[in-house]
C-alpha positions as a Markdown table, in Angstrom:
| # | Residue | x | y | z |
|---|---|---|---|---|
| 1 | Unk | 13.6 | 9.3 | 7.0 |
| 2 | Unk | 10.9 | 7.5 | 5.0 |
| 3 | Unk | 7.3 | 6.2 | 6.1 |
| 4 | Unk | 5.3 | 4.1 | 3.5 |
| 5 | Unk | 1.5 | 3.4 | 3.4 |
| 6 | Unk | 1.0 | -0.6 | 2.1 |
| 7 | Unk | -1.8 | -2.9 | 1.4 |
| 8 | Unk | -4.2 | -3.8 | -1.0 |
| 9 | Unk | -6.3 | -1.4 | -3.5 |
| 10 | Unk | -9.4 | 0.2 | -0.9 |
| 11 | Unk | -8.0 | 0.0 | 2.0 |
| 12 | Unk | -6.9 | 3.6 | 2.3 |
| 13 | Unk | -3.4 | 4.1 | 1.8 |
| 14 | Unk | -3.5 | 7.3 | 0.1 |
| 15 | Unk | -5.4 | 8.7 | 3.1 |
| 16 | Unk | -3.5 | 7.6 | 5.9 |
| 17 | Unk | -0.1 | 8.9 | 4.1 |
| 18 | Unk | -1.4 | 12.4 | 3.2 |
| 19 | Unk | -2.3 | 12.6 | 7.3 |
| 20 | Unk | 1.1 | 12.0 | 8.5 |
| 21 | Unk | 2.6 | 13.7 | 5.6 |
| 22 | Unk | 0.2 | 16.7 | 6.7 |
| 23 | Unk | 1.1 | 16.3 | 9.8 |
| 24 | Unk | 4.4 | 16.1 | 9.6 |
| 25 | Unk | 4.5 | 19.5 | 8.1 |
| 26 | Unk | 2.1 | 21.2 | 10.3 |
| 27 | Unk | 5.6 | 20.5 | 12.8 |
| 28 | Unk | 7.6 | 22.1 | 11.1 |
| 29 | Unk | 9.3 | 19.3 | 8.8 |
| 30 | Unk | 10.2 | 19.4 | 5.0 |
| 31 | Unk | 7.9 | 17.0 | 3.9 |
| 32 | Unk | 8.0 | 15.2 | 0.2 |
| 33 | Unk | 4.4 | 13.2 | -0.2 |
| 34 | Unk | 4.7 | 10.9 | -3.4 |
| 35 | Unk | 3.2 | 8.1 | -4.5 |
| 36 | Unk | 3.8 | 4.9 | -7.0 |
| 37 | Unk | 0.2 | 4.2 | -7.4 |
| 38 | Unk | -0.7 | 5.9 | -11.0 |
| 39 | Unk | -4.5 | 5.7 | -9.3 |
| 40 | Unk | -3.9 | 7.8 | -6.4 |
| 41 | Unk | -5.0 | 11.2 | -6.2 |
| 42 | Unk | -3.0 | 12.8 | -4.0 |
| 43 | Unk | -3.7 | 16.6 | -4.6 |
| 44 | Unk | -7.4 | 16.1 | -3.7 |
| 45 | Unk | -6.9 | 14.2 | -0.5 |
| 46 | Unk | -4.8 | 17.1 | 0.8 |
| 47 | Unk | -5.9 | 20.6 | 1.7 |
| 48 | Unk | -3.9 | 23.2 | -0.8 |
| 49 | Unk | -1.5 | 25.4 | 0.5 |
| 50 | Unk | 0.6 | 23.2 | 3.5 |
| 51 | Unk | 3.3 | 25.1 | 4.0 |
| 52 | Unk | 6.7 | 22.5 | 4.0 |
| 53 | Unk | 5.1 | 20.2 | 2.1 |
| 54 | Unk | 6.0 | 18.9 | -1.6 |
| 55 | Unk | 3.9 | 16.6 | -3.7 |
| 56 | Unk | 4.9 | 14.9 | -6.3 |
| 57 | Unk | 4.1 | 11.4 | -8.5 |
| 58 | Unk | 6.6 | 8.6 | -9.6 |
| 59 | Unk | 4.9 | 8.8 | -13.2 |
| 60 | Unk | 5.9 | 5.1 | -14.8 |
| 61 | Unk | 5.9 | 6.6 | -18.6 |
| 62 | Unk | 7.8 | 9.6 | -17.5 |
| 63 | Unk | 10.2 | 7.5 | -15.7 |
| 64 | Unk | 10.5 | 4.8 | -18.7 |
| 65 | Unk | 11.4 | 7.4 | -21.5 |
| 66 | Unk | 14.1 | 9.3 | -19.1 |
| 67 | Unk | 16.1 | 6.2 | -18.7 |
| 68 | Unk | 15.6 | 5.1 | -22.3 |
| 69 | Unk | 17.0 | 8.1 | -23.0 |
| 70 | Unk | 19.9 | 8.1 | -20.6 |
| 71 | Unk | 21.0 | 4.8 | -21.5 |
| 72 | Unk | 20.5 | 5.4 | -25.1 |
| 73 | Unk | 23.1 | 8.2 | -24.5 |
| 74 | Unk | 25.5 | 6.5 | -22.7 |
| 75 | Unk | 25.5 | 2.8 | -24.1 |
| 76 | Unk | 24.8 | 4.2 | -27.1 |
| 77 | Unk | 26.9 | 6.8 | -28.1 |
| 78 | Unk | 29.6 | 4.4 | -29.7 |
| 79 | Unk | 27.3 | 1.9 | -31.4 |
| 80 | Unk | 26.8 | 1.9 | -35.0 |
| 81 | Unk | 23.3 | 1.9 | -37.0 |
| 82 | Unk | 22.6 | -2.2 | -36.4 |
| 83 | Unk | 24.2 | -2.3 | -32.8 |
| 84 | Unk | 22.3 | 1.2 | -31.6 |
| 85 | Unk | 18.9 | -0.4 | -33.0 |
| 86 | Unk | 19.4 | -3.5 | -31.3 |
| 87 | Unk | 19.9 | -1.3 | -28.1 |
| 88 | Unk | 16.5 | 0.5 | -28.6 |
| 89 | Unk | 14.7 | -2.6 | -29.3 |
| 90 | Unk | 16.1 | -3.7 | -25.9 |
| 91 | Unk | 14.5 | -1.2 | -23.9 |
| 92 | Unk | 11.3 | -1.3 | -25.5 |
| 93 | Unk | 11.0 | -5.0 | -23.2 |
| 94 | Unk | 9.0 | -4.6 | -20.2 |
| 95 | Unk | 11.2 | -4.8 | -17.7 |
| 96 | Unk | 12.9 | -1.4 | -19.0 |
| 97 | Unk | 10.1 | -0.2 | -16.7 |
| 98 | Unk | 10.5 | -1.7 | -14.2 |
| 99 | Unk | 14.1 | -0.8 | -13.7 |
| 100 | Unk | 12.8 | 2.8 | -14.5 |
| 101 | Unk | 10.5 | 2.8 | -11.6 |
| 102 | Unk | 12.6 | 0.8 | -9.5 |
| 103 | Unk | 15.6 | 3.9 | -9.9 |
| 104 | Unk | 13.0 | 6.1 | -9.7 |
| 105 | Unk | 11.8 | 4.9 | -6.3 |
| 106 | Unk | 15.5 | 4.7 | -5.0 |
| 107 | Unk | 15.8 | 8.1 | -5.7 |
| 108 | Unk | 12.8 | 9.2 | -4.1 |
| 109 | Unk | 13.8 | 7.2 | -1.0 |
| 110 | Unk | 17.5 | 8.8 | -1.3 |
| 111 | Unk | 15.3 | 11.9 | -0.4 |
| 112 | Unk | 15.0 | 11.0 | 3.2 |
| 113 | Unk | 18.2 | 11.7 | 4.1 |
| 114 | Unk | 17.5 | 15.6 | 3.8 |
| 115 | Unk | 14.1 | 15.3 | 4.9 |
| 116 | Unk | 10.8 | 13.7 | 5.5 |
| 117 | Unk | 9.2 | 11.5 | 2.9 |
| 118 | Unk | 6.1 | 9.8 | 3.1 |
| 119 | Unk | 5.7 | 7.3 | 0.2 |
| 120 | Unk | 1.8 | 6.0 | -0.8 |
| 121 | Unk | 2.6 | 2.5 | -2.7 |
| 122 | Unk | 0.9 | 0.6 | -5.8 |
| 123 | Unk | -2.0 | -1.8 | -4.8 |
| 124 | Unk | 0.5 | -4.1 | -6.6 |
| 125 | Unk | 3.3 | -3.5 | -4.6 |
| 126 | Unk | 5.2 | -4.0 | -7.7 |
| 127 | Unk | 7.4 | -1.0 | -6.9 |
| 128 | Unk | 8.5 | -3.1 | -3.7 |
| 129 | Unk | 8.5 | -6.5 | -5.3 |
| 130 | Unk | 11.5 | -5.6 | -7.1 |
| 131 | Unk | 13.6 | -5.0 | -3.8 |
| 132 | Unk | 14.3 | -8.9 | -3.3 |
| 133 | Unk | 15.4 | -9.0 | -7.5 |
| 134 | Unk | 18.4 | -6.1 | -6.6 |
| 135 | Unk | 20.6 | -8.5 | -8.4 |
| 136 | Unk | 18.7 | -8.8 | -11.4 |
| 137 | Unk | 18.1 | -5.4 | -11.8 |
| 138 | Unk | 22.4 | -4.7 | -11.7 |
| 139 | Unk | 22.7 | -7.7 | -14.1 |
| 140 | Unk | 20.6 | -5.2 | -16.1 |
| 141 | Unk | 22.1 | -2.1 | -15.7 |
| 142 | Unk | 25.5 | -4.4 | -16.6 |
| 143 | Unk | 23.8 | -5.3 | -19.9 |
| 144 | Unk | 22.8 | -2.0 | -21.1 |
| 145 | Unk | 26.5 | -0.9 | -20.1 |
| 146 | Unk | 24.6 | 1.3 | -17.5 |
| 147 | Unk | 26.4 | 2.9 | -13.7 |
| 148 | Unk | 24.1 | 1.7 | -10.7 |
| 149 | Unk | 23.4 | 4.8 | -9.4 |
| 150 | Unk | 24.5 | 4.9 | -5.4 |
| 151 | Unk | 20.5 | 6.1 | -4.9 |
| 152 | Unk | 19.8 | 1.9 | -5.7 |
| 153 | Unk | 23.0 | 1.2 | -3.8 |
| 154 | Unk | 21.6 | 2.4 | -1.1 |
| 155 | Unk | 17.7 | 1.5 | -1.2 |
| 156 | Unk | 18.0 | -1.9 | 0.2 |
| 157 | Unk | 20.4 | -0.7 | 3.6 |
| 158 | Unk | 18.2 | 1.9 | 3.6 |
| 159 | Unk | 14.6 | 0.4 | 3.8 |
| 160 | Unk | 16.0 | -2.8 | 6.1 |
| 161 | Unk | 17.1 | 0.3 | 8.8 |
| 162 | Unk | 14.3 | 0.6 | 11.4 |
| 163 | Unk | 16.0 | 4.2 | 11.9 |
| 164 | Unk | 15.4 | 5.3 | 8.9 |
| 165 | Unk | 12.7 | 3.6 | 6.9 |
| 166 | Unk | 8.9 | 2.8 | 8.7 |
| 167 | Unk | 6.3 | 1.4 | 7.3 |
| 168 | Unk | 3.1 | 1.2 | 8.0 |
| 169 | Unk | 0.8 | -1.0 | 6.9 |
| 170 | Unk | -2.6 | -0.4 | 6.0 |
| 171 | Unk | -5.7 | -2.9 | 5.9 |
| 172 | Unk | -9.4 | -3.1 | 7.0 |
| 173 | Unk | -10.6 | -5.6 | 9.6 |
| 174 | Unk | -12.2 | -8.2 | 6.9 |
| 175 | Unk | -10.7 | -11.6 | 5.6 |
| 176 | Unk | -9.2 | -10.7 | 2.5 |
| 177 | Unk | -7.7 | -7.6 | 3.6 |
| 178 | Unk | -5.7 | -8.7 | 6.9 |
| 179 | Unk | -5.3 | -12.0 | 4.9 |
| 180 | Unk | -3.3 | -10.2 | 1.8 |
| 181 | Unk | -1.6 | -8.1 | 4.6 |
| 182 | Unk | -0.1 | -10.5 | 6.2 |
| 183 | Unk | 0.9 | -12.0 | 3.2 |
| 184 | Unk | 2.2 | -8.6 | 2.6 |
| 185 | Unk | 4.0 | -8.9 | 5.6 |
| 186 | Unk | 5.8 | -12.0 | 4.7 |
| 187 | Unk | 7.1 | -10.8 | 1.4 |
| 188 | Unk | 9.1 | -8.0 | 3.1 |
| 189 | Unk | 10.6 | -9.8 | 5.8 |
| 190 | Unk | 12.0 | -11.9 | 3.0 |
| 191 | Unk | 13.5 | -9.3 | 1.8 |
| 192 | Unk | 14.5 | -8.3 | 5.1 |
| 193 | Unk | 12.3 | -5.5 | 6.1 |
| 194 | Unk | 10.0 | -5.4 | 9.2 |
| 195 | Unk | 7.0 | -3.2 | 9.0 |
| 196 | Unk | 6.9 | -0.8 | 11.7 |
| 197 | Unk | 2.8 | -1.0 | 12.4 |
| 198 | Unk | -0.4 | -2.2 | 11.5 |
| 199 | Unk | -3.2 | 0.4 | 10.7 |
| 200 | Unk | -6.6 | -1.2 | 10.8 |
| 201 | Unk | -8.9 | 1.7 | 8.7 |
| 202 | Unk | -12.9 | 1.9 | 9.1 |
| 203 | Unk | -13.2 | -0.3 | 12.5 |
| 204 | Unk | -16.7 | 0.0 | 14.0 |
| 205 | Unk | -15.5 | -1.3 | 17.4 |
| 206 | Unk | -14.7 | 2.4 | 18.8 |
| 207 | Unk | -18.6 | 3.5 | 17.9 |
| 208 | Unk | -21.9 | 3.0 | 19.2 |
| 209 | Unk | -24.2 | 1.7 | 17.1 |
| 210 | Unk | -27.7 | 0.4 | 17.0 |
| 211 | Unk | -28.7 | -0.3 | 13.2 |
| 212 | Unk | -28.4 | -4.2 | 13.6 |
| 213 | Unk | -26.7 | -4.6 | 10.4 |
| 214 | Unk | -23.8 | -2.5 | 11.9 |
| 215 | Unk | -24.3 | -4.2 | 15.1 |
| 216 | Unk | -23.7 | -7.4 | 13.1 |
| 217 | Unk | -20.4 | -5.6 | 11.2 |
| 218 | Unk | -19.2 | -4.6 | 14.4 |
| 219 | Unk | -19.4 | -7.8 | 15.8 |
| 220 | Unk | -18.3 | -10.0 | 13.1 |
| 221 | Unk | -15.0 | -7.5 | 12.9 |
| 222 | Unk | -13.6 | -9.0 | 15.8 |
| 223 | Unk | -12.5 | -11.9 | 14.9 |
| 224 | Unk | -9.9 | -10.2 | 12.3 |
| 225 | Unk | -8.7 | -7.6 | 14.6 |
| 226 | Unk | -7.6 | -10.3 | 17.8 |
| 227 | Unk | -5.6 | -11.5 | 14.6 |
| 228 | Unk | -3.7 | -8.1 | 13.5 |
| 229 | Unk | -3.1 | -7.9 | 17.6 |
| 230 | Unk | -2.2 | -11.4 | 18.5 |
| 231 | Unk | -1.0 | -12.8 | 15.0 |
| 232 | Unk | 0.8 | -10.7 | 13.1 |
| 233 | Unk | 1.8 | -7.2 | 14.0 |
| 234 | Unk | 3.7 | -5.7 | 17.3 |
| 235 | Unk | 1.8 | -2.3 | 16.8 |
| 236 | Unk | -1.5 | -1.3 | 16.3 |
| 237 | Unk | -3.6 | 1.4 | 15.6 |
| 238 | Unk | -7.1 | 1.4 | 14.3 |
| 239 | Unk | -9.0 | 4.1 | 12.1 |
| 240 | Unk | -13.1 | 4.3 | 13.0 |
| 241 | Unk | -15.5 | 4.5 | 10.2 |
| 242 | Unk | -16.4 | 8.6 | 9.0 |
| 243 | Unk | -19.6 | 9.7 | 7.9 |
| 244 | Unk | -17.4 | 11.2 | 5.3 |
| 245 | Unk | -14.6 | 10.9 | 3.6 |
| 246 | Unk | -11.6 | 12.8 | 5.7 |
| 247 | Unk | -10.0 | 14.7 | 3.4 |
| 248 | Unk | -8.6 | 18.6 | 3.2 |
| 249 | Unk | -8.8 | 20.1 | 6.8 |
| 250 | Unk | -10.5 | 16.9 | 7.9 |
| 251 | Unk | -7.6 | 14.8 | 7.5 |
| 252 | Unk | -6.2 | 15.7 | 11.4 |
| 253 | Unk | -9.1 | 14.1 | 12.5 |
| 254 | Unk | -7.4 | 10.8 | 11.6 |
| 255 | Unk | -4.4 | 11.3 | 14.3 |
């Protein structure tokens, strides 16, 4: 199956997926850890060496000139001089990436069906924007004389099945951040997806503390997570603050 990190930039997405990617290999699993976020730095959040585990990145250039090309050589191939330069002028329009990526993640979620795959989204969530604009992306593959590949056939059925797709996701108890969550929350239902769980990342409320501006911090952090509990999400787990950054071997610590 497939387990996706989501929220905003900060929140610590990357973090929270390499742990149960991680951890999910340390059982025993085949484990594909991948992101769409083109800031995420994967490699140096995880230890080196896990054995079962893959990691890989949904590069958005990469993806682009692959399907420029593929569509180049099958649309193309029976145009002449004006009708094959009106084609490549075509895909040079943005949403040629878009509908690169978008394939791109389809296939990377078609993955799950052999194996774990932990996905670490875009701040954006531009990747999963797309998932409510299926249609327009076929119109598009219709245009370009393209075959919808049974990977984006699939994504939708796929991600709406609690069974196989869960997603977690991943905020810090402040306004913006549960705010833009939530918000978060309500685009994917549209679509008809329902996260799986809320993680709340770097809560003082599990820690003693005496330095009254983190007594203050602890305190004012309340308010937002009675909200993730009582408001919006049916599971919850919460993340304390670390004197460092958990990364490598440190990353357990997290579970």
């Amino acid at each position: 199956g497939v387990i996706l990190t989501m929220g905003k930039g900060g929140v610590g997405k990357t973090t929270v997926a390499a742990a149960v990617a991680v951890e999910l290999a340390r059982e025993g699993h085949d484990v594909l850890l991948t992101t769409t976020d083109p800031a995420a730095h994967l490699q140096a959040t995880i230890a080196k060496g896990v054995p079962n585990l893959r990691v890989e990145r949904i590069d958005p250039a990469a993806e682009t000139r692959a399907y420029a090309h593929r569509v180049l050589a099958a649309a193309g191939a029976g145009l002449d001089a004006p009708g094959r330069a009106l084609l490549e002028e075509d895909l040079r329009s943005p949403c040629t990436e878009e509908i690169a990526v978008f394939q791109a993640f389809a296939q990377v979620v078609q993955q799950g069906t052999a194996g774990f795959v932990v996905i670490d989204t875009a701040p954006t969530g531009h990747t999963l924007l797309l998932l409510d604009a299926t249609e327009s992306y076929h119109r598009e593959v219709a245009r370009t004389r393209g075959q919808v590949p049974e990977a984006v056939r699939e994504l939708l059925p796929r991600l709406r099945d609690p069974d196989f797709t869960r997603v977690l996701i991943v905020t810090l108890p402040e306004a913006t951040p549960v705010h833009e969550a939530a918000k978060l929350q309500s685009d994917l239902r549209r679509a008809g997806i329902e996260p799986f769980a809320w993680i709340v990342n770097q809560t003082l409320s599990a820690l003693a503390v005496t330095d009254p501006i983190l007594v203050a911090r602890q305190a004012g952090e309340q308010r937002y997570l009675r909200e993730v509990e009582q408001e919006h999400a049916s599971r919850v787990a919460s993340i304390p603050w670390f004197a460092r950054v958990p990364t490598g071997e440190r990353l357990s610590e997290l579970l």
